[in-house]
N, C-alpha and C positions, 0 to 999 in steps of 0.2 A: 892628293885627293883620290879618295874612291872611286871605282867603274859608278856604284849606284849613284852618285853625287852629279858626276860628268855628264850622261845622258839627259838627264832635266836640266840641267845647265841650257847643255847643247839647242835642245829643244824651244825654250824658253827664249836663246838667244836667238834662234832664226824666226820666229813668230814675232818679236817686239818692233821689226820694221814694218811688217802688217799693217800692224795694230797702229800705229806713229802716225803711217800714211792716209788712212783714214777719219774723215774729220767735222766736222757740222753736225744739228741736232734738228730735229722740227718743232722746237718750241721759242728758238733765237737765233740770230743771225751768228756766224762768227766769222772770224778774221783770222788770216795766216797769213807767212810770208817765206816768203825763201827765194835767193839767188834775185831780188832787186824785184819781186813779183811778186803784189799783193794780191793778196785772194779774198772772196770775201761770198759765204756760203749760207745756203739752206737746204736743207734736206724735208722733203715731203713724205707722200706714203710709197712704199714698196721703194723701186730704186732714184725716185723720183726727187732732180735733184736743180736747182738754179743757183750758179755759179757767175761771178763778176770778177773779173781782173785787172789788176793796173799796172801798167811794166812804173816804176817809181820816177823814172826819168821823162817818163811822157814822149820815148823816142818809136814809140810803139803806139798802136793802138789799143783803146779798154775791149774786153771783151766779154761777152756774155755766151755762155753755156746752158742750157735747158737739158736734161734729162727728163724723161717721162717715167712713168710706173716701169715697165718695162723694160727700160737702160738703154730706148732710141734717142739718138743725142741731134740736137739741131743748135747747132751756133751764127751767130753774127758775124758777117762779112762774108759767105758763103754761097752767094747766092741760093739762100733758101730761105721760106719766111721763117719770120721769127715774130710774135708779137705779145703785148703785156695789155692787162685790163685792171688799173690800180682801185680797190674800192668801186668796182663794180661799172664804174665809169668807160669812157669809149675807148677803144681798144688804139692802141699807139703800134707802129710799126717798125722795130727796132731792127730789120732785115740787114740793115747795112748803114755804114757812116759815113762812109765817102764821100758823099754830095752833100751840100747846105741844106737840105730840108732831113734826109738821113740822122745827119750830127745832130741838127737840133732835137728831131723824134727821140734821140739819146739821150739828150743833155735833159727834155722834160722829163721823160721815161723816169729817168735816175733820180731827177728831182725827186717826185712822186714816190720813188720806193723810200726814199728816206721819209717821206713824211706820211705815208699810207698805213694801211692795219694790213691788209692782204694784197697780194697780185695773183691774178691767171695769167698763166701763159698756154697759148700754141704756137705751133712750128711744123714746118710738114713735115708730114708723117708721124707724129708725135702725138701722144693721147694728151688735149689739156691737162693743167695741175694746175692746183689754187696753192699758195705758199702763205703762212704769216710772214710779216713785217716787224715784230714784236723785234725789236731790238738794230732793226737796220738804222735808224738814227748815231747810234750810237756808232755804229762798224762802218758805216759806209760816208769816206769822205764826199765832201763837196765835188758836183761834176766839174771839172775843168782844175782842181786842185791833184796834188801827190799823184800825177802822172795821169789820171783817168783824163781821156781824151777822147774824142770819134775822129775818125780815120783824116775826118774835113781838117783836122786842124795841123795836121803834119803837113 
């Protein structure tokens, strides 16, 4: 091979882990996985992002992720709020799952996104985001199924 050949190679080949790691769209939900950890994504506007996760074994707890426009991140079990408003309805308080009423706030919460058209979220410190729902049916298992749990059930 050629010097000119080598360089774009090179180049091409340290940018495609980037690009791999990178992933969801704002028009559908999607779905990853890796190392026994399902993911399960939407991207909003700017860096504005709501993220769900399920270790597959269920020896973990689910987790939920909120990114705002601005890339300030507020997760579940954290103590900090966290909370979802499916289709405009009363807002659910997904802060934490540890306790029986917690798990449950989750378990409806999830329900809801599988069958809803949009959610807002807030979180402290976190500028609301409204997300579509458009294809969470489809990606997101049943709550209490392929490992999604709240923390109550460990």
């Amino acid at each position: 091979m050629n010097r000119k050949m080598i360089h774009p190679l090179l180049l091409t080949c340290a940018l495609v882990p980037a690009v791999a790691m990178a992933f969801g769209n704002q028009t559908t939900w999607t779905r990853g996985w890796g190392q026994g950890v399902s993911e399960f994504v939407i991207n909003g506007e700017g860096q504005s992002q709501l993220s769900l996760s399920c270790e597959d074994y269920g020896s973990q707890p689910a987790t939920v992720i909120f990114t705002d426009a601005s890339g300030h991140q507020v997760s579940m079990d954290e103590d900090k709020s966290l909370q979802v408003s499916i289709d405009g309805g009363a807002l659910i308080d997904i802060s934490e799952s540890g306790s029986r009423v917690g798990g449950n706030n989750l378990a409806r919460a999830w329900d809801q996104l599988r069958n809803g058209k949009q959610v807002s979220v807030t979180g402290d410190g976190a500028k609301p985001a409204t997300f579509t729902l458009a294809g969470a049916a489809k990606v997101l298992p049943a709550f209490g199924t392929h490992g999604c749990v709240g923390k109550d059930a460990l």
